[in-house]
Residue frames relative to the residue before (quaternion, step in Angstrom):
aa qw qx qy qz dx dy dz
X 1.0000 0.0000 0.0000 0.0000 0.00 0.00 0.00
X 0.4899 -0.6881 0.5157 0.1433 3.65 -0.88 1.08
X 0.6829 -0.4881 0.4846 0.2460 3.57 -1.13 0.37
X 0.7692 0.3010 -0.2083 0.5238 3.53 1.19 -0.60
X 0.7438 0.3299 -0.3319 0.4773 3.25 1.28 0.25
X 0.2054 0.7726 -0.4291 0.4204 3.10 1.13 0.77
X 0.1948 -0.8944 0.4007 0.0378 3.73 0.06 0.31
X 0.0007 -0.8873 0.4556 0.0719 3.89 0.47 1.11
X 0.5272 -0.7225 0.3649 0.2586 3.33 -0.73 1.05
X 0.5148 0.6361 -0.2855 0.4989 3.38 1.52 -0.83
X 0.6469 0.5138 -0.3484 0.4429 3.84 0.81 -0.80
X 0.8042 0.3630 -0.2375 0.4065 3.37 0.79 -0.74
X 0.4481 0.6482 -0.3533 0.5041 3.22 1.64 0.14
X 0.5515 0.5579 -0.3244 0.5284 3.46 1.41 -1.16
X 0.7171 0.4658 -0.3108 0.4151 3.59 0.28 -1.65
X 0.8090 0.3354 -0.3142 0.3665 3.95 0.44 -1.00
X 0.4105 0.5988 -0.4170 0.5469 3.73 1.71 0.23
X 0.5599 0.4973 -0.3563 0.5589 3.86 0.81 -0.74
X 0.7534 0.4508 -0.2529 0.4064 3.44 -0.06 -1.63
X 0.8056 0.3557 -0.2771 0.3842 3.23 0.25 -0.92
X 0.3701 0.7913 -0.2436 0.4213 3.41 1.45 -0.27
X 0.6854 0.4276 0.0001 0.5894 2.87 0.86 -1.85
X 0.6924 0.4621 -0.3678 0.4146 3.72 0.69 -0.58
X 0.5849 0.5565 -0.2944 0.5113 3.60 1.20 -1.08
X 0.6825 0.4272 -0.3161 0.5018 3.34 0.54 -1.05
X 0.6142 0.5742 -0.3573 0.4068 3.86 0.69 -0.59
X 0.6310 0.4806 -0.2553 0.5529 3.62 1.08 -1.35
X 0.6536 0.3965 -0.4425 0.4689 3.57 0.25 -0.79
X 0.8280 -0.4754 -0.2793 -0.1023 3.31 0.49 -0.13
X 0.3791 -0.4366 0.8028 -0.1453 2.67 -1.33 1.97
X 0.7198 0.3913 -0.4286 0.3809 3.39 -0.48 -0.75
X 0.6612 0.4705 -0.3585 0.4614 3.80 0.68 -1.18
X 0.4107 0.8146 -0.2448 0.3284 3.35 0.65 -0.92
X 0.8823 0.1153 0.0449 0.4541 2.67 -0.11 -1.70
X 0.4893 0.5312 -0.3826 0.5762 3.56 1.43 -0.27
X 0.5806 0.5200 -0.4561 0.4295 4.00 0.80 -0.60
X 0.8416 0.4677 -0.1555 0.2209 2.83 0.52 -1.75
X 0.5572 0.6142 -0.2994 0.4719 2.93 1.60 -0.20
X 0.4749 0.6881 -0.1678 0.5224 3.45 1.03 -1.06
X 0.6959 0.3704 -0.1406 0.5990 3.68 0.60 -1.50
X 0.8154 0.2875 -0.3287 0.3800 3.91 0.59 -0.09
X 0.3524 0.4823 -0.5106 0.6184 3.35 1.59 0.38
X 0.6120 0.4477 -0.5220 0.3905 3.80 -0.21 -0.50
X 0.7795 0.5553 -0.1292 0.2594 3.04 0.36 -1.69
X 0.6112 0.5393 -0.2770 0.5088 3.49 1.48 -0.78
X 0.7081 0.5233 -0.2364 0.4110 3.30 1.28 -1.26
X 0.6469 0.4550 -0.2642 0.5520 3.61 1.18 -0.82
X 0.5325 0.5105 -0.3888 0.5519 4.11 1.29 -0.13
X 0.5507 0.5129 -0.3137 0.5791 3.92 1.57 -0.49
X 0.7455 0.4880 -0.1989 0.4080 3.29 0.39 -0.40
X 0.8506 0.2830 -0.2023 0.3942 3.15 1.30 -0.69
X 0.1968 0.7128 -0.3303 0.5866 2.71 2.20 0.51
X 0.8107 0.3554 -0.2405 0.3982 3.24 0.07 -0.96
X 0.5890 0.5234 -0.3252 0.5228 3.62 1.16 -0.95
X 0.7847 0.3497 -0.3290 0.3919 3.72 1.10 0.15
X 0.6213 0.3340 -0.4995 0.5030 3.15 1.07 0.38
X 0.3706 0.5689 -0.5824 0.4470 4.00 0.96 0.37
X 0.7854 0.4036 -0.2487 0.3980 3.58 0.40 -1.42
X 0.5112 0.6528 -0.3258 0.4543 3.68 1.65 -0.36
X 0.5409 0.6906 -0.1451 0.4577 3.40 1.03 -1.60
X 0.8018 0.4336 -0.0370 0.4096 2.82 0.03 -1.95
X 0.7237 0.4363 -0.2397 0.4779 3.74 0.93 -0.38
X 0.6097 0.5068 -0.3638 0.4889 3.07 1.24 -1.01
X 0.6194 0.5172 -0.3642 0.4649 4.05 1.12 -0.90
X 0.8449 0.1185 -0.3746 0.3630 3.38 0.42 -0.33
X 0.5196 0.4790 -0.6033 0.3697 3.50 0.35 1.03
X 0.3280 0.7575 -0.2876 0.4857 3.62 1.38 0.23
X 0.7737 0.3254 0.0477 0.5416 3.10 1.07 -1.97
X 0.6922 0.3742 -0.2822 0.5487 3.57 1.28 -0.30
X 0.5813 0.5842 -0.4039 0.3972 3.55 1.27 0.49
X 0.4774 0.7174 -0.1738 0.4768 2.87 2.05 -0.85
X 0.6900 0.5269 -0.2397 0.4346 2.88 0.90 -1.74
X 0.4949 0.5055 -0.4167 0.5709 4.06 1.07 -1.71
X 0.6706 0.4027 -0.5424 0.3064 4.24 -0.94 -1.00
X 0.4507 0.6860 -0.3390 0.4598 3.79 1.10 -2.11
X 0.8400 0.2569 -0.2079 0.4304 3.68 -0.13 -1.29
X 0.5274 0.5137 -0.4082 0.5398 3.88 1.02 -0.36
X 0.7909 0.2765 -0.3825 0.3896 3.40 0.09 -0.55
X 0.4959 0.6166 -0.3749 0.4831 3.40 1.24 -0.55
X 0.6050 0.5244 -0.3694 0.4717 3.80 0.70 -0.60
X 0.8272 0.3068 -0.2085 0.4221 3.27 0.81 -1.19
X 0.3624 0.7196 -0.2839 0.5198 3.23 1.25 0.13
X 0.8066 0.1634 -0.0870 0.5614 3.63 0.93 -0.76
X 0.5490 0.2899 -0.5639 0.5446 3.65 1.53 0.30
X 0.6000 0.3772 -0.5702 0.4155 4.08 0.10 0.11
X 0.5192 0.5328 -0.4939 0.4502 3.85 0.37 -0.23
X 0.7885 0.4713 -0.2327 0.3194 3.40 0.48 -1.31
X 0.6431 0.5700 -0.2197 0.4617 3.03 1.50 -0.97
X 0.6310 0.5050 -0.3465 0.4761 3.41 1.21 -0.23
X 0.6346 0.4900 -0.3929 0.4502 3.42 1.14 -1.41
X 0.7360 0.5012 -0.3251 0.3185 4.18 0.97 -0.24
X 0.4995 0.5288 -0.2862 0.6236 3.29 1.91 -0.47
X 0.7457 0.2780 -0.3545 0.4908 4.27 0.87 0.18
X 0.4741 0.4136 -0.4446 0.6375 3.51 1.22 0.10
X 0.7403 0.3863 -0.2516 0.4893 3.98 0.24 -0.21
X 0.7559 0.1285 -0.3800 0.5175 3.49 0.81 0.08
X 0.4644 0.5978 -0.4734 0.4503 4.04 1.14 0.45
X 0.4275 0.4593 -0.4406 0.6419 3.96 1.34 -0.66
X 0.7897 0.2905 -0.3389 0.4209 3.98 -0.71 -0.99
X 0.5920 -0.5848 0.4765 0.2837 3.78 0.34 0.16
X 0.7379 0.4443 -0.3165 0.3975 3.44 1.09 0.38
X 0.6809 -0.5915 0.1329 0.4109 3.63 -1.21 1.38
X 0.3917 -0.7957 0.4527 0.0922 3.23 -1.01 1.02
X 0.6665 0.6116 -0.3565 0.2337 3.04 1.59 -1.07
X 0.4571 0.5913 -0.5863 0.3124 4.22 1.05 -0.30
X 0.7095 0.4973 -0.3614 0.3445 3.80 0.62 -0.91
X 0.5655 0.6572 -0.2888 0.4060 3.04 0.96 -1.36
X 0.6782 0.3697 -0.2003 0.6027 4.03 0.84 -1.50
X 0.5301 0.4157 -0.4741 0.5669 4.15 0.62 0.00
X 0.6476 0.4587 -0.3533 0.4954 3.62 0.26 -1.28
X 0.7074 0.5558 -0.2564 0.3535 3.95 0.45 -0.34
X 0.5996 0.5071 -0.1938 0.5880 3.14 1.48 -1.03
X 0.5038 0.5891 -0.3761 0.5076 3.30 0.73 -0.77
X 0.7758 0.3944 -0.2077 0.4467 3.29 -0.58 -1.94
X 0.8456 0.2661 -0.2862 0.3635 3.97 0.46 -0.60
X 0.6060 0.4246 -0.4302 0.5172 3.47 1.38 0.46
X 0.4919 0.6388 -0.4701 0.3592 3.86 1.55 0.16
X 0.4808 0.7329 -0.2131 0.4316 3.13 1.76 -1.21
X 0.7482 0.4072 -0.2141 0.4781 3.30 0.15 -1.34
X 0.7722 0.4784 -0.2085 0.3625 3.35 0.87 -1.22
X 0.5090 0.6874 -0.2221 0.4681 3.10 1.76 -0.23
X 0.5687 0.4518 -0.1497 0.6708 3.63 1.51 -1.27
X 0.6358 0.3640 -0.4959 0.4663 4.01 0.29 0.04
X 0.5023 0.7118 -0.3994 0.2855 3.52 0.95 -0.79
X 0.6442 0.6686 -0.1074 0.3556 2.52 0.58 -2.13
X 0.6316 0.6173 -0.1789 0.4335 3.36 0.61 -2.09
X 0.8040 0.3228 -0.1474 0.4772 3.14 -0.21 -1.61
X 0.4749 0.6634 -0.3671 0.4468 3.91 1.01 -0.35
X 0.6539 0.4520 -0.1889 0.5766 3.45 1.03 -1.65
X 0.6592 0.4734 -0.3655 0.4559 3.81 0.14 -1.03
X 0.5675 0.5121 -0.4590 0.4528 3.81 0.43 -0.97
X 0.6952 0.5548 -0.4034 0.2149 3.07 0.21 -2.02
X 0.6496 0.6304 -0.2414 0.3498 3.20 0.74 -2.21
X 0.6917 0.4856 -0.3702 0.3856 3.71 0.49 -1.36
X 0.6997 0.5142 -0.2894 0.4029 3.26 0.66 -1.42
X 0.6418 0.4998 -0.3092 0.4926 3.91 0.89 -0.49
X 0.7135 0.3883 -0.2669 0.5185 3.44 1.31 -0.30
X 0.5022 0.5103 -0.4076 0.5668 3.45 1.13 0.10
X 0.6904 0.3643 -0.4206 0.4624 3.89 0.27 -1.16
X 0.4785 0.5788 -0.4467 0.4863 4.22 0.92 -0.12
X 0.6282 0.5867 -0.2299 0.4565 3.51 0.77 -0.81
X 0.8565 0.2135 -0.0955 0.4601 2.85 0.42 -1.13
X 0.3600 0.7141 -0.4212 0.4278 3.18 1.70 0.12
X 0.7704 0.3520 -0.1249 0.5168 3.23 0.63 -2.05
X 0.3590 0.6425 -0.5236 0.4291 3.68 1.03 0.23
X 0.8405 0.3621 -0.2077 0.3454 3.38 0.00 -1.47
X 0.4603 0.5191 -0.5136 0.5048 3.84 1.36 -0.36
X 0.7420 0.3936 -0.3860 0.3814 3.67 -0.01 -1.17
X 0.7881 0.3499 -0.3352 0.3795 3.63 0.59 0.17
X 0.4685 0.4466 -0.6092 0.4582 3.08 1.44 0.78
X 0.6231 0.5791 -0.4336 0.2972 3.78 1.07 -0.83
X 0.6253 0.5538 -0.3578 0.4176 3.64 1.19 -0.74
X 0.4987 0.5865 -0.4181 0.4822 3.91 1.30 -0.67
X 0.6220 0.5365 -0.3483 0.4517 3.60 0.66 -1.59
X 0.7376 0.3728 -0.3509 0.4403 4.07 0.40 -1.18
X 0.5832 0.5952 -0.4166 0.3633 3.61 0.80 -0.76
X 0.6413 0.4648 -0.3271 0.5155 3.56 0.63 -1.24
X 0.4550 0.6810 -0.3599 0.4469 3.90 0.70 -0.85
X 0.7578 0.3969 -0.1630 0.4915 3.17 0.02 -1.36
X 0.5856 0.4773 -0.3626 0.5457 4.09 0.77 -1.23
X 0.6929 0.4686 -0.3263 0.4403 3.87 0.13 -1.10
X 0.5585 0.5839 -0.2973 0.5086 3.40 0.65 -0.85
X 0.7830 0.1180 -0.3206 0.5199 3.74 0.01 -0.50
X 0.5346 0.6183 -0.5029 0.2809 3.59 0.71 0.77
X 0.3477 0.7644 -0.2896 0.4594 3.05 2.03 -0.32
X 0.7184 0.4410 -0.2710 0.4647 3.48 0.75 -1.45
X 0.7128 0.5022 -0.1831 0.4540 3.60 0.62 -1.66
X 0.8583 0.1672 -0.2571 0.4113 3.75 1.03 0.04
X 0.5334 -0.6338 0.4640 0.3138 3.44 2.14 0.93
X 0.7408 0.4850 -0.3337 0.3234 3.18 0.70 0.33
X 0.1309 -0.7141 0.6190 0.2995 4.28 -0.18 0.72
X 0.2839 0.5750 -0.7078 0.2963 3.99 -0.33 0.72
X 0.6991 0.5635 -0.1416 0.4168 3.32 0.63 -1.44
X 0.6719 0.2934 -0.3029 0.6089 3.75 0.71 -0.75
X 0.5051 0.6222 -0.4471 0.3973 3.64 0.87 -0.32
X 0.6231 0.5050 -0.2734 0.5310 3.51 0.80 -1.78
X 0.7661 0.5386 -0.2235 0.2703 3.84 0.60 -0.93
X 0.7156 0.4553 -0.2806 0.4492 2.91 1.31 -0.32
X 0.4977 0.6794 -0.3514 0.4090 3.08 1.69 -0.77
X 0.5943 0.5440 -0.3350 0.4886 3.59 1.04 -1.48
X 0.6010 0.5829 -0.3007 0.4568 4.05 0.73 -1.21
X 0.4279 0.6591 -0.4022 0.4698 3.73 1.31 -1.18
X 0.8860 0.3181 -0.0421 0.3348 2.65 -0.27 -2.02
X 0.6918 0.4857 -0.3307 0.4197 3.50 0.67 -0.31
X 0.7375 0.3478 -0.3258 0.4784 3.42 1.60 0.31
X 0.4885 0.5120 -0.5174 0.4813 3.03 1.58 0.58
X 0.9529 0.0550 -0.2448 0.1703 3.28 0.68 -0.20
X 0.0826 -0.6265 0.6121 -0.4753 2.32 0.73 2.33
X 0.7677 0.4507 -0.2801 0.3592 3.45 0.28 -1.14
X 0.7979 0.3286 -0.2991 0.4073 3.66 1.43 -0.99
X 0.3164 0.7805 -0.4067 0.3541 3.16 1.54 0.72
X 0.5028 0.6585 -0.0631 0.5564 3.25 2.11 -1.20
X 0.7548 0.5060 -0.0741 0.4109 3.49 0.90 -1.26
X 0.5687 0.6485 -0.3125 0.3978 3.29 1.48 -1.11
């Protein structure tokens, strides 16, 4: 038997101290991994809750003020008519004061008119403002909607990178993933803040 076939026990002790080395070090991690990756989809569901919601606020909220700015158009219909029956009186007492005859029923129609155009004017208005307001608080909505769905894109990709970690034995990758997760819950958070 030759020197090179000679077989030292110590070598293969070396090799299954490597191997196994490498295997522990492999499970750990898997283990991170999957404890990231989990982690990163509780985020993610919870910030997909959120932005769900910021769309049916921003839904809500629009549908109320177009609701309230339809209101507001009637307000101005009746207001319209409101000032052609005003008018139409204030021309039937200029038209029966020229003929010599008493002006003052039209004149007190032509009054009612002019003080229920008024009023009806100021609801307009009102409901005009209120619309406005909703609709400015809906485009917020849907403002802070769209951050939370870049922050959920940021955790998704996270999660993809993350099983690149496994397939290339490598924690750079879950590094790179979590960072992206970082960032996709910060800005989630300054989506909140705005």
């Amino acid at each position: 038997m030759s020197e090179h076939e000679i077989e030292v026990p110590a070598e293969h002790i070396e090799h299954a101290k490597h191997a196994a080395h490498d295997a522990a070090k492999g499970d750990l991690l898997s283990r991170d991994v999957a404890v990231a990756v989990a982690i990163m989809a509780i985020i993610a569901a919870t910030i997909s809750s959120l932005q769900e919601t910021e769309s049916a606020h921003a839904l809500g909220l629009k549908n109320e003020s177009v609701l309230l700015q339809s209101r507001a158009s009637d307000q101005w219909s009746f207001f319209q008519a409101k000032s052609i029956k005003k008018n139409s009186y204030l021309v039937a007492a200029e038209q029966a004061k020229a003929a010599g005859r008493d002006d003052q029923d039209f004149t007190a129609k032509a009054q009612r008119y002019a003080a229920e155009e008024s009023e009806v004017q100021t609801k307009a208005k009102e409901l005009e403002e209120e619309s406005h307001g909703k609709w400015e608080l809906s485009t917020h909505h849907t403002h802070r909607q769209h951050i939370l769905t870049l922050a959920e894109t940021l955790l998704h990709v996270g999660i993809a990178i993350s099983s690149l970690a496994l397939f290339t034995k490598r924690r750079l990758a879950l590094n790179g993933a979590l960072l992206l997760s970082a960032g996709g819950i910060a800005v989630a958070v300054a989506a909140f803040l705005m």
